[in-house]
N, C-alpha and C positions, 0 to 999 in steps of 0.2 A: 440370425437365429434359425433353426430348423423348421420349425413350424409358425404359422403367424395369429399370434395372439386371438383375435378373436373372429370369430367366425360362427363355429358352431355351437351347439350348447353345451356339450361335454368339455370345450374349452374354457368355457363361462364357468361351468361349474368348477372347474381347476382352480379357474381363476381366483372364485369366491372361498371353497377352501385353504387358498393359501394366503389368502388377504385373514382370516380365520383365525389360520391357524396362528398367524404372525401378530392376530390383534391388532389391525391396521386397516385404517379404511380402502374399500374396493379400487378408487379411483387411484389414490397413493401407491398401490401396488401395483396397479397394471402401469403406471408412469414409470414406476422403477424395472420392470422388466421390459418397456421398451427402449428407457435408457440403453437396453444390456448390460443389467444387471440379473443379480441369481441371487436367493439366500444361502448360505454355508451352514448346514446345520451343525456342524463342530465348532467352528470357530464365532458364531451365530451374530455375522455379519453379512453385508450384501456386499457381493464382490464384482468384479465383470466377468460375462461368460467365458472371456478367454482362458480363465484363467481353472476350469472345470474339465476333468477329461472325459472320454468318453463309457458311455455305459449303454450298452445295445439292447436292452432288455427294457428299459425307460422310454417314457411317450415321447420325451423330447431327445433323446442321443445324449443326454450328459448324466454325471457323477450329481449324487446329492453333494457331495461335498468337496472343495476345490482341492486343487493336487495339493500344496502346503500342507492342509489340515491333514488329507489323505497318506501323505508321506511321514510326518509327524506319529499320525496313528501308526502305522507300521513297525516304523523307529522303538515305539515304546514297546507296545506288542509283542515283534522279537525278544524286545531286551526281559520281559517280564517271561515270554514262554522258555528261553533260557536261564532266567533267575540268575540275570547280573543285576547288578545297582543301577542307578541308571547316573 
C-alpha cells in the first residue's frame, strides 16, 4: 500500500470516517485494509488493492472504484450517450 495505515491523526480520522461511512466497527476495518483490501463503491464490495487503478489527485494513489466496475461504467455510459440499447 502507499501510505501506512496508521500513524498520524488525519489517518485515524480517515480511518474512522470510512469504518462510518461503511457502518462497521473501527477495528474490522482497519483489519480489512491491511489485509489489502479497498471498498468498491460501485460494486459495494471489498476487493484487493490490485485490483484498483490509479488516480493521482487521491491521498492514497488509487481509483474509488476497481477497474471492472470502472470499465463497466464506461461501457454503459458510451452506450446511453449515444442512445443504443444496451
Amino acid at each position: 500500500m502507499g501510505f501506512p495505515l496508521m500513524g498520524t491523526h488525519g489517518e485515524m480520522a480517515r480511518m474512522r470516517m470510512g469504518a462510518t461511512r461503511l457502518n462497521m466497527p473501527l477495528d474490522e476495518y482497519i483489519a480489512k485494509r491491511e489485509a489489502g483490501q479497498r471498498w468498491c463503491f460501485r460494486c459495494q464490495a471489498w476487493q484487493p488493492v490490485a485490483l484498483f487503478g490509479t488516480h493521482p489527485r487521491r491521498a492514497d494513489g488509487l481509483d474509488s472504484q476497481c477497474l471492472e466496475s470502472a470499465r463497466k461504467y464506461a461501457r454503459e455510459h458510451q452506450r446511453r450517450k449515444r442512445g443504443t440499447a444496451a
